[in-house]
C-alpha positions in Angstrom: -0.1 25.6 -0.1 -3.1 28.0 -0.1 -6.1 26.9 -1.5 -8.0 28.5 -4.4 -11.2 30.7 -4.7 -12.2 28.3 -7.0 -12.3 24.7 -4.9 -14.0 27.2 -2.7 -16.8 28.3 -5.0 -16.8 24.7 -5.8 -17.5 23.8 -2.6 -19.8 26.4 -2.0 -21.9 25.2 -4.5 -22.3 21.8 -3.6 -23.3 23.4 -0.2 -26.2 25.8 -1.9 -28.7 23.8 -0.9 -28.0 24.6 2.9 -29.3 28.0 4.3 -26.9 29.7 6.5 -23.3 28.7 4.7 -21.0 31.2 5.3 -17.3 31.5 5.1 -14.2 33.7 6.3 -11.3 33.7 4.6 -7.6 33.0 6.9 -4.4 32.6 6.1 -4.8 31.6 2.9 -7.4 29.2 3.6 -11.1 29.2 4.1 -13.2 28.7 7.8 -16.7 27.2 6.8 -19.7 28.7 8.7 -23.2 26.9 8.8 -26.0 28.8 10.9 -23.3 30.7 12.9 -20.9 27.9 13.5 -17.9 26.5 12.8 -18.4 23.2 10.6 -14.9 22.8 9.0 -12.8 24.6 6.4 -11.3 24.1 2.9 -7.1 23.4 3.6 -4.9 22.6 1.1 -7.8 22.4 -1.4 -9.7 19.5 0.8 -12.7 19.9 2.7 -12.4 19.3 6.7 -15.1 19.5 8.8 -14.8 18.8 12.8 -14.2 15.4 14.0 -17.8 15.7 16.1 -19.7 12.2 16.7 -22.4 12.7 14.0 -19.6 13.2 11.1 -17.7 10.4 12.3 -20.8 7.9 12.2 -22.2 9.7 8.7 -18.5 9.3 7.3 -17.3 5.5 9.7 -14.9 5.3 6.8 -13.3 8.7 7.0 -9.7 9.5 7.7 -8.3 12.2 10.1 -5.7 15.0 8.4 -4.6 17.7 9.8 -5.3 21.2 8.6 -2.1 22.5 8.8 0.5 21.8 11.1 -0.4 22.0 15.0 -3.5 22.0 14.5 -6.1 19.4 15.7 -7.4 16.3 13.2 -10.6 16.6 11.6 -12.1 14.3 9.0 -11.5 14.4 5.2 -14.6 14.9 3.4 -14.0 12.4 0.4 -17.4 12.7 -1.0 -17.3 16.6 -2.0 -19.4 15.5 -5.7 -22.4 14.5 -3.8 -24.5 17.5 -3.0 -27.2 15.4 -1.0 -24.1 13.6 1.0 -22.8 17.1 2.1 -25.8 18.6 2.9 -26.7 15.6 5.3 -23.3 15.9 6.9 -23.6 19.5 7.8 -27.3 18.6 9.1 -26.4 16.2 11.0 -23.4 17.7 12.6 -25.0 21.1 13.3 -26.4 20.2 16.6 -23.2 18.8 18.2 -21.1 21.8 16.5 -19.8 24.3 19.6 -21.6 27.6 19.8 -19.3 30.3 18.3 -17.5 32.3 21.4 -18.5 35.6 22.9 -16.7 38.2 21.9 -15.4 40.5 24.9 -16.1 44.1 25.2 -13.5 46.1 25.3 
């Protein structure tokens, strides 16, 4: 199941008070970008962010889904009402996100 524009622009919104949040859509479903990284993604209509150390102490009650099948687990974001709540997870996690990859020249 794909999920819609409009969980995204939900989403998106909760996340407005962040500078930097970007996304790209893929496959149907959404890649979530803050300052240039990876910090999750919207699947199925839930938002996942990376299972770093910082999320899992912010969220110690979170559980671990996976994205879509064969993919790695990452934490459900249960708390996707509470702007302040999302915009301290994606602080927080920023530092321990990985760098995005260089792109090779062809």
């Amino acid at each position: 199941m794909a999920s819609s524009k409009e969980y995204l622009e939900f989403i998106l919104g909760q996340l407005s008070g962040l500078e930097e949040i970007t996304y790209r859509a893929m496959m149907g479903e959404f890649i979530i970008y803050y300052r240039g990284k990876i910090a999750g993604g919207i699947y199925d209509d839930r938002l996942l962010v990376k299972p770093v150390k910082s999320a899992i102490s912010y969220m110690p009650t979170a559980s671990y889904e996976l994205p879509y099948e064969g993919a790695k687990e990452m934490l459900l974001v249960d708390e996707v009402d509470n702007k302040e709540f999302l915009a301290g997870l994606f602080k927080t996690m920023y530092d321990e996100l990985p760098n995005p990859k260089l792109k090779k020249k062809k």
